[in-house]
C-alpha positions in Angstrom: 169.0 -4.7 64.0 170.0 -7.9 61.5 168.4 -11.1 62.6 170.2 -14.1 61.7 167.2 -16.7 60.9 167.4 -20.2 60.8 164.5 -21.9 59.2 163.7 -25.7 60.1 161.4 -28.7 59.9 160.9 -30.9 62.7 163.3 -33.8 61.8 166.3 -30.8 61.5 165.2 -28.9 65.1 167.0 -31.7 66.7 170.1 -30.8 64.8 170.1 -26.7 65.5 169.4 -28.0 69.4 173.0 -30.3 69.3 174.6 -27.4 67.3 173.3 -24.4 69.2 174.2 -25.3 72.9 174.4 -23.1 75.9 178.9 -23.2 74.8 178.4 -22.1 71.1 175.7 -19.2 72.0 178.1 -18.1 74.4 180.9 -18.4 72.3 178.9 -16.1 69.6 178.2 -13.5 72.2 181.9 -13.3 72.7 182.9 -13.2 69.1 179.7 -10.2 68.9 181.0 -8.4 72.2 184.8 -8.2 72.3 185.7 -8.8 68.7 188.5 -11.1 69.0 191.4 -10.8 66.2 191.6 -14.5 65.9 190.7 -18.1 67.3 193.8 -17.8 70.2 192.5 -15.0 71.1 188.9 -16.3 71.5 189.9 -19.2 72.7 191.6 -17.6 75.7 188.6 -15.1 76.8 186.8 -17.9 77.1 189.3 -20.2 79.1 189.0 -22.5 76.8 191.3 -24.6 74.7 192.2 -23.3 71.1 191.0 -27.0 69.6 187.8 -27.2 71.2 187.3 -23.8 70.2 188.0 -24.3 66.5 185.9 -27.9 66.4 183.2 -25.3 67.8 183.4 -22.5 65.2 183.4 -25.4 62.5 179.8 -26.3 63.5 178.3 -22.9 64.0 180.2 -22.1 59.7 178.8 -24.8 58.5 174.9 -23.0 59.7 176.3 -20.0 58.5 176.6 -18.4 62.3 180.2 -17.4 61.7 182.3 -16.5 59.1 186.2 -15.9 59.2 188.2 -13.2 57.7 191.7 -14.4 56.6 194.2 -12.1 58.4 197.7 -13.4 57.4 198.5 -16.7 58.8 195.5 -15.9 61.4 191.7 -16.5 61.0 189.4 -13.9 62.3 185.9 -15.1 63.5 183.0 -12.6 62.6 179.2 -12.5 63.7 177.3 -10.0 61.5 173.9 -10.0 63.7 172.2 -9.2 66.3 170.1 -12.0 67.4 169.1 -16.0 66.0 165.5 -16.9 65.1 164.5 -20.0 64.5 161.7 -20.4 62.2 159.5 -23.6 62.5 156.9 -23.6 59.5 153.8 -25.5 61.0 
């Protein structure tokens, strides 16, 4: 099983906690379980709009949570784990 792992200090826990809300894990768990072709399709099994979607998937690339792959004119979105741990050196 691949483990994503995020490693943090104090000051940069309180950015992982505004990226990874309750919205985004769900919105990886979708990408992991039904393997949408691209962000429309996404976007619609979650009932959500396409925009709001993609502002979404911009946060979670930018940690590395999810990549695309380029499919044409569409954008695939791609989770290669299993599960997120969050390492806080003390």
């Amino acid at each position: 099983m691949s483990t994503f792992r995020i490693f943090v200090n104090g000051d940069e826990l309180k950015h992982v906690r505004k990226v990874l809300t309750e919205e985004r894990i769900r919105l990886i768990s979708v990408i992991k379980e039904r393997n949408p072709e691209s962000i429309y399709e996404l976007a619609r099994i979650l009932g959500r709009n396409r925009s709001s979607v993609m502002r979404d998937l911009r946060h979670l690339k930018k940690l590395g949570l999810v990549e695309f792959q380029n499919l044409g004119k569409r954008k695939k979105p791609v989770v290669n784990y299993e599960k997120i741990s969050i390492v806080i050196p003390i």
